[in-house]
VEXMARVO-700104 format. One record per residue (C-alpha): chain; residue number from 1; x, y, z; residue in three letters. Coordinates in Angstrom, 1 decimal. Example, Ala and Ser with C-alpha at 12.3 -4.5 7.8 and 13.67 -1.06 7.14 Angstrom:
! residues 2
   chain   resi        X        Y        Z   resn
       A      1     12.3     -4.5      7.8    ALA
       A      2     13.7     -1.1      7.1    SER
***
This chain:
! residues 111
   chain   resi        X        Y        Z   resn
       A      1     66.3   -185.6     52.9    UNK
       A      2     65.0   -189.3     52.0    UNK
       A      3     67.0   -192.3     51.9    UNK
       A      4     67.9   -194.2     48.5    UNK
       A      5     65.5   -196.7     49.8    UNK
       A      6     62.4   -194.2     50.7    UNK
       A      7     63.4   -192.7     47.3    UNK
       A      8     63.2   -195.9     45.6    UNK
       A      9     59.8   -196.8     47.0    UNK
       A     10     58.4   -193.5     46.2    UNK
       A     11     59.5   -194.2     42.7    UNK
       A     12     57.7   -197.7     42.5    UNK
       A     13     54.5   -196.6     44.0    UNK
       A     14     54.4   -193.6     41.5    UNK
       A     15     54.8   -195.8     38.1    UNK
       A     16     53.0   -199.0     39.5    UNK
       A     17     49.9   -196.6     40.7    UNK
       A     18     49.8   -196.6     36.9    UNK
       A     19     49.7   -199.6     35.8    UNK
       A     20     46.9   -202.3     35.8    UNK
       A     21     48.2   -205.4     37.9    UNK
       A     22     51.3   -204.8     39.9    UNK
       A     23     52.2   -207.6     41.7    UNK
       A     24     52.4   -206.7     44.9    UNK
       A     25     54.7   -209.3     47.2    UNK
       A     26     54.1   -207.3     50.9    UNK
       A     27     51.2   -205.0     51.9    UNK
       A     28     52.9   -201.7     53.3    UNK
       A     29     53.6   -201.5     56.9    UNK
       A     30     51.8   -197.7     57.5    UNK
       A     31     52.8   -195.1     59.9    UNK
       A     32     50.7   -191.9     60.3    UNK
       A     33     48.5   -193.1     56.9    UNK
       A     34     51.6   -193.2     54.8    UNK
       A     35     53.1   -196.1     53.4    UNK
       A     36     56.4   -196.9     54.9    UNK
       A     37     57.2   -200.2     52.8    UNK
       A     38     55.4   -201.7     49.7    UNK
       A     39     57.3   -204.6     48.0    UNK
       A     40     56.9   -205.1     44.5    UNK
       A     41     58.1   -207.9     42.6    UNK
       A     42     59.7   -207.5     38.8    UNK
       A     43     62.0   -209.9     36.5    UNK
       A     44     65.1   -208.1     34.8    UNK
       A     45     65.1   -210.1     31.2    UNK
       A     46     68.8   -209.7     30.9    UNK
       A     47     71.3   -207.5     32.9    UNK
       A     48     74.7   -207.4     31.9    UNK
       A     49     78.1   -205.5     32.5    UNK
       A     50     80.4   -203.4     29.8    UNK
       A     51     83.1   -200.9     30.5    UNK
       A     52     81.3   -198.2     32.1    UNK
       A     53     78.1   -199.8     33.6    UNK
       A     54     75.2   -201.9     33.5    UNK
       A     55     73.0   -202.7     30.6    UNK
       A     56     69.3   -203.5     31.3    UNK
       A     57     67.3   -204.8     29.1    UNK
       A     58     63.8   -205.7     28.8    UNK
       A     59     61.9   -208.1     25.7    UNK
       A     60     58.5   -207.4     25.1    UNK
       A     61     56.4   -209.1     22.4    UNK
       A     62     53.5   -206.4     21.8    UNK
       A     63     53.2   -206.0     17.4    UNK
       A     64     52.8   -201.9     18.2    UNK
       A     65     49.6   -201.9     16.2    UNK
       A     66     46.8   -201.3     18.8    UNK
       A     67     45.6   -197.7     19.9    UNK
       A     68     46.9   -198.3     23.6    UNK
       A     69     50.6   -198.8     22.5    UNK
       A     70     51.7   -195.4     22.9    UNK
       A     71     50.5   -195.4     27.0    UNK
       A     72     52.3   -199.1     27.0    UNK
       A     73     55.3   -197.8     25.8    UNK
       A     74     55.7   -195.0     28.6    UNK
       A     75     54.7   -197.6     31.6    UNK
       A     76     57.6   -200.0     29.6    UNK
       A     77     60.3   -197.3     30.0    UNK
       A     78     59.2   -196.3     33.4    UNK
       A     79     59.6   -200.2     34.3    UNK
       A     80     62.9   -200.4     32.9    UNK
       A     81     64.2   -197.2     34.9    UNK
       A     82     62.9   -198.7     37.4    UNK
       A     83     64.8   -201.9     36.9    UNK
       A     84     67.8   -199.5     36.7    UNK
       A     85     67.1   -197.6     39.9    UNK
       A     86     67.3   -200.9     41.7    UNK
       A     87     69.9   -202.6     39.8    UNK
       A     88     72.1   -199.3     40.7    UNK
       A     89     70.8   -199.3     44.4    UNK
       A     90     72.0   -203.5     44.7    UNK
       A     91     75.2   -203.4     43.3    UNK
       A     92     76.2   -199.8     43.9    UNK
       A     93     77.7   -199.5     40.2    UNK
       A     94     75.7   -197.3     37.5    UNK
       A     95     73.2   -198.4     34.8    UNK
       A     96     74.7   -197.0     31.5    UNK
       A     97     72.2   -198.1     29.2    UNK
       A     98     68.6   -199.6     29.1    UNK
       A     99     66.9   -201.7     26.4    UNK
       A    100     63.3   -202.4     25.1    UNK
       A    101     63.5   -205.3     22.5    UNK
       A    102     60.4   -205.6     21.0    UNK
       A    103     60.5   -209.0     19.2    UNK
       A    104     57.6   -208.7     17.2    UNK
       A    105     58.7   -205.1     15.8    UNK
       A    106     61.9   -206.3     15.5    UNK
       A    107     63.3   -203.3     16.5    UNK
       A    108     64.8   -201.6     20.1    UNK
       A    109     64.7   -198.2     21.8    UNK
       A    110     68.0   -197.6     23.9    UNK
       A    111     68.4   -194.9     26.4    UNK
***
């Protein structure tokens, strides 16, 4: 069985092998060819605590107009669960809720 942590890193790896520019903070230490370790570095817009849990949000400022929106939008969610994954793993209390504000759209998905 993996660890939270092995599960964790498995999780980053498979959503940031998806998207453009991660910003990677610390190559992976390697072990056999696999990656034991890869450090990636993310901002939590606003995190904040209710009766039951966390919320996490995230603000993004995209108008929704372009063709590539829809792909966006899945690599948003997947960086906001991510976000969650990790606030759950710190603090050891659940994530109830997550947030994408989209300022421009003035409008929010919750889930």
């Amino acid at each position: 069985a993996k660890s939270s942590s092995e599960a964790l890193t498995g999780r980053q790896m498979e959503i940031f092998s998806n998207m453009e520019n991660p910003k990677v903070v610390d190559e992976p230490a390697v072990r056999g060819g696999e990656p034991l370790l890869r450090v990636i570095e993310g901002v939590v817009d606003l995190a904040f605590r209710e009766e039951g849990g966390w919320v996490i949000a995230d603000y993004k400022t995209d108008r929704g107009t372009d063709p590539n929106f829809s792909s966006r939008l899945k690599a948003y969610r997947q960086q906001v669960d991510l976000y969650a994954d990790a606030w759950t793993l710190l603090t050891g209390d659940p994530v109830k809720e997550r947030i994408l504000f989209f300022t421009a759209q003035d409008r929010l998905e919750s889930w």
